[in-house]
N, C-alpha and C positions, 0 to 999 in steps of 0.2 A: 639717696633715700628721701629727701628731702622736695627735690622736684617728684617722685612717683607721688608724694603726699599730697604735692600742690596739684598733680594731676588727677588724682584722687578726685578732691574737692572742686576739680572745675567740671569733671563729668556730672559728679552729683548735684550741682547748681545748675547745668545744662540739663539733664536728664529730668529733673523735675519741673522745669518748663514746660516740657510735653505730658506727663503724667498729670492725673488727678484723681481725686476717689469724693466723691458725693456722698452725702449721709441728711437724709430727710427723716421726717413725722410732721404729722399732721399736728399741725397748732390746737388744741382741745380747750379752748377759752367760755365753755358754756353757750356756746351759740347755739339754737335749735333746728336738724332738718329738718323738715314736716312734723312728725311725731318722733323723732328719731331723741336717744335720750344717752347720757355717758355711760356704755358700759362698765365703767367702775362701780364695785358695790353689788354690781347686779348679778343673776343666778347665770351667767352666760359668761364663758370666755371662746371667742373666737378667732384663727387663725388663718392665711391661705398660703399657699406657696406657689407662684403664679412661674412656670418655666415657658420660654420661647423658644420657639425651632426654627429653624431655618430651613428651605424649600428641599435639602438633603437630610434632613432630619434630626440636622445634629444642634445640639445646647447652644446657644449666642445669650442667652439673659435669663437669669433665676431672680425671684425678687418673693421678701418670704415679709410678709406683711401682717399686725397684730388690729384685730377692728378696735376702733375709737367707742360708735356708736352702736344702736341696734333701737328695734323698733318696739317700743313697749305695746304688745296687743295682742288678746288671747290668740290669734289666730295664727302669732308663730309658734307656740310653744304645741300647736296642733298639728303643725306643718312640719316639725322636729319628730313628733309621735309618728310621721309616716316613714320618715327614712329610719333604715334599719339601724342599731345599737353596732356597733365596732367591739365595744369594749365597755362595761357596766365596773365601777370598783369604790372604793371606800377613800375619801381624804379627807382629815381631819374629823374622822366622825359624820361627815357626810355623804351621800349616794352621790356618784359623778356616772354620765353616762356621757358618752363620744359618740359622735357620728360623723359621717364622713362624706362630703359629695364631690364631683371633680364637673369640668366639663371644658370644653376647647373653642376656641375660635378660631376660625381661620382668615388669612388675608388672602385671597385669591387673584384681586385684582385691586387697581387704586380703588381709592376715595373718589379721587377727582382727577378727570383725565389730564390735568397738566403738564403732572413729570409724574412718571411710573417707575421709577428706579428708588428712590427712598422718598418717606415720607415718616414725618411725625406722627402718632398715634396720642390722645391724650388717653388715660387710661386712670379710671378711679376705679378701688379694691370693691366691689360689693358683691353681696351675694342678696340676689335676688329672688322672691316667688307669685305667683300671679293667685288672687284668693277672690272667686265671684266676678271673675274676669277686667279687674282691676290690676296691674302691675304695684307690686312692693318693695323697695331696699328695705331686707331688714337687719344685715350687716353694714359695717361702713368703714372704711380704714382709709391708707393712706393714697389723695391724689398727685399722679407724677405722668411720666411721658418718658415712649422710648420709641427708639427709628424701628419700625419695619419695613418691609420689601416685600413685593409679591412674592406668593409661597411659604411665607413664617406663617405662622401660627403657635398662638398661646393658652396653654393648658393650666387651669386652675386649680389647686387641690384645697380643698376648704377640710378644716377637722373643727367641730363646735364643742364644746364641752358644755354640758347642761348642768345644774347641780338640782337634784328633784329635793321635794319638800319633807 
């Protein structure tokens, strides 16, 4: 009984050598993107769940990410009025309306013809809109990096919550 126990303990000290599990967030210390401001406080809670495929189309990376920032300017709360309402409802006595956009990327071929077989990706959370033909982040969450390989591709699903006045 007594050596199964010690055997026990020596898999599970071996076995965790190769394991590991990562847990990131963005450091939110006040610092300013461009115009970019803490979503806390503010009439906006935004979210994305960013899934990777693989060239068969199957799941390799889910990564479900809450934005830090967001861009204080009449021109997103304009940009929000054109994508459609999901869902409109009442919390805490206030009007919440959801909306919802998604969109994909794909990796087709390298970066850089070096090695085509894996390659790093850096990848920061934003959701993006172009206004006067100017480019915008007006989302912002967290930045990280993950391997892909020709053929993945990564689908973003963003849901915003707006709270109206």
């Amino acid at each position: 009984m007594v050596s199964i126990q010690i055997l026990g303990i020596l898999v599970l000290a071996t076995a965790s050598i190769f394991m590991s599990n990562a847990f990131a967030a963005s450091l939110d210390v006040g610092y300013t993107i461009g115009d970019m401001k803490s979503i806390d406080g503010s009439k906006y809670f935004a979210e994305v769940l960013s899934i990777q495929r693989n060239s068969n189309g199957e799941v390799i990376s889910a990564i479900q990410t809450n934005a830090l920032r967001y861009l204080e300017h009449p021109m997103l709360d304009k940009y929000l009025d054109i994508v459609p309402n999901v869902k409109t409802g009442t919390v805490n006595g206030k009007i919440v309306e959801l909306k919802q956009m998604d969109w994909t990327t794909e990796f087709p071929d390298c970066f850089e013809k070096v090695t085509c077989q894996n390659y790093m990706h850096s990848f920061v959370t934003i959701l993006g809109m172009s206004y006067q033909g100017e480019s915008y982040e007006v989302f912002r969450g967290l930045n990280h990096a993950h391997v892909v390989q020709m053929g993945d591709s990564v689908t973003s699903y963003w849901s915003v919550y707006r709270t109206l006045d």
